[in-house]
C-alpha positions in Angstrom: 122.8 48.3 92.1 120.3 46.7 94.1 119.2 46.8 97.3 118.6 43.5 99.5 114.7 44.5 98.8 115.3 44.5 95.2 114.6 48.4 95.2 117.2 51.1 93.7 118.6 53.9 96.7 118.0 56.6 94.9 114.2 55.7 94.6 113.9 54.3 98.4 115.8 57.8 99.0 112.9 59.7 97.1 110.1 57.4 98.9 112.0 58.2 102.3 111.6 62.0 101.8 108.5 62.0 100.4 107.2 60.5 103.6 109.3 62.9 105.6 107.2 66.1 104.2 104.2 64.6 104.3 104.6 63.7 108.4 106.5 66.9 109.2 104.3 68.9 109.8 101.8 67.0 111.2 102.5 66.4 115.1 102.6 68.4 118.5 105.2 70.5 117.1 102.8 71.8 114.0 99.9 74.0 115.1 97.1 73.6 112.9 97.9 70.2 111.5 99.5 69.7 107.7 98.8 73.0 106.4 99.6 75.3 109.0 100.9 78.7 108.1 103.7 80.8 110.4 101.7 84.3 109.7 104.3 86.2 111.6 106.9 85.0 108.4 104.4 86.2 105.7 105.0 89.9 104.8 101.6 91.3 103.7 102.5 94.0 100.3 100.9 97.4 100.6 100.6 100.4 98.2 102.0 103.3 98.7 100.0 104.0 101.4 99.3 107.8 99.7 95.9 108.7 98.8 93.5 107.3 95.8 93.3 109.3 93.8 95.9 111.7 93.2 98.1 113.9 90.5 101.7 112.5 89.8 103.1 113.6 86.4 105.4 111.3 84.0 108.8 110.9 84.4 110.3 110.4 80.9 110.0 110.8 77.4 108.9 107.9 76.7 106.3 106.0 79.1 105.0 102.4 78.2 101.1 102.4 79.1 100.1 98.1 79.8 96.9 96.6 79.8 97.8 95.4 83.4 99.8 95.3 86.1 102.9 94.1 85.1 105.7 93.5 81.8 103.5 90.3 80.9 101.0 92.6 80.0 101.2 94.4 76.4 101.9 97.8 75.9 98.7 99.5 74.7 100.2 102.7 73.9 103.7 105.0 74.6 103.2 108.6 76.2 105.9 111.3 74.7 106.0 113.9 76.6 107.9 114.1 80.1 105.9 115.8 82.9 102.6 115.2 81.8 99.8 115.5 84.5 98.3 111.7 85.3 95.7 110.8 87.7 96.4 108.1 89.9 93.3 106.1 90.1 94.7 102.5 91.7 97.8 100.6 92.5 99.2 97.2 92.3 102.3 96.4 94.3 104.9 99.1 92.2 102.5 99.3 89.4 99.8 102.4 89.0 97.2 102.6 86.8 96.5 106.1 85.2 94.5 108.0 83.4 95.2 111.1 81.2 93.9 114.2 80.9 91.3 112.8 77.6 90.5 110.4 79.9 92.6 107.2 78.7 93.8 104.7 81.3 96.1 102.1 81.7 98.8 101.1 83.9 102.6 102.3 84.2 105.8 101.4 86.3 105.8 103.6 89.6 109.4 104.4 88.4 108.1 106.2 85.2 106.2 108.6 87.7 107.3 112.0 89.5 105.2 113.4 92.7 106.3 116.8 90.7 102.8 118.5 89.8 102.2 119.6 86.3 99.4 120.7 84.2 97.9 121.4 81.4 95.4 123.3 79.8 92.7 120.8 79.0 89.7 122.4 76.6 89.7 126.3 76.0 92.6 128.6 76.1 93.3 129.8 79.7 94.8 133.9 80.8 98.1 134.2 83.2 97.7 136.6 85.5 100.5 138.8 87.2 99.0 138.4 90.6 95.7 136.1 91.6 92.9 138.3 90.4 90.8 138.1 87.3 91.1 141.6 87.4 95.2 141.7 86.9 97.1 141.9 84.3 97.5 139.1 81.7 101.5 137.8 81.4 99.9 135.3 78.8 97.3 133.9 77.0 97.6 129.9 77.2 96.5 127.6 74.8 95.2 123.8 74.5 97.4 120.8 75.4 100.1 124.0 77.0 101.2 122.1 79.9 103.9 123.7 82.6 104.7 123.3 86.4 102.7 123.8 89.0 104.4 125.8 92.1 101.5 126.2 94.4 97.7 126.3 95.2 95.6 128.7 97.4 92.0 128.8 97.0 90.9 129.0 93.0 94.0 130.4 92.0 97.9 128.2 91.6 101.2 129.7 90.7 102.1 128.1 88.1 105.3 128.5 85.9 105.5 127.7 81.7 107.9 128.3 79.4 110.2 130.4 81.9 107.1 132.5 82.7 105.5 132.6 86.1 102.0 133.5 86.9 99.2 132.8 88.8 95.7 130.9 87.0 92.1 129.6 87.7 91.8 126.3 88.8 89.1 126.1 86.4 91.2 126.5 83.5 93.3 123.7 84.1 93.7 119.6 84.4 96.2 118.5 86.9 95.0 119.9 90.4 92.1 118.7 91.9 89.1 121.8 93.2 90.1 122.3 96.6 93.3 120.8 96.8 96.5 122.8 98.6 99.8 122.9 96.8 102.7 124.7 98.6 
């Protein structure tokens, strides 16, 4: 069907609002002129508004490390064990990018992270003590890549708890807690 013009109405109709975007907002009612932007709509994306850096530890089993921030990004490695101690070094909308104890980075879903503190014991094998002291008595004698929970921090020593046993160790002797850091 033809129009008395000799032009079809569905392309008169695309003409038509074509036009109509390209005058809207351009007028008294536009402030700014064509490109004008209602800032109050927009809704800025933050962090997590929580410090940079800082300790999380891993929530699963099985934790896909990216290249970047995001599931278009390949997987450059898979952590196995649950609750290991990660350093939060930056963020990206719900993405965080980590680094391990050996110093290995990369990024991870916020989701496959815990605020629970962990450690472990990075180079040389580390004493539990019974109380904080160097002098008390030694409940156990942990060795490399050990990792457990830790349950507080009060100057150089935490409570920490591994393999059912609780204890108290150097901050020294551990990665996962930074060197003035409180823990309760």
């Amino acid at each position: 069907m033809l129009t008395p013009m000799g032009i079809r109405p569905s392309v008169s109709l695309c003409v038509a609002f074509v036009a109509f975007t390209v005058l809207l907002p351009v007028g008294p009612w536009s402030k700014g002129g064509a490109y004008a932007v209602d800032k109050s709509a927009m809704v800025q994306r933050k962090g997590s508004g929580l410090p940079i850096p800082r300790f999380a530890s891993l929530r699963s089993d099985e934790v896909n490390v990216r290249t970047g921030p995001g599931t278009r990004y390949p997987v450059d490695w898979v952590f196995k064990r649950k609750a290991m101690p990660v350093e939060i070094v930056a963020e990206y909308e719900n993405w965080r990018k980590i680094r391990d104890w050996q110093g290995a980075s990369g990024w991870v879903h916020q989701s496959l992270l815990t605020g629970k503190r962990s450690f472990i014991i990075a180079s040389k094998a580390a004493s539990l003590h019974k109380t904080p002291a160097s002098s008390a008595e030694v409940v156990a004698k942990l060795e490399p890549e050990v990792m457990g929970e830790i349950r507080s921090c009060a100057g150089d020593w935490c409570r920490v708890k591994v393999s059912g046993v609780s204890g108290w160790i150097e901050r020294t002797g551990m990665w996962g807690v930074y060197k003035s850091e409180p823990i309760n």
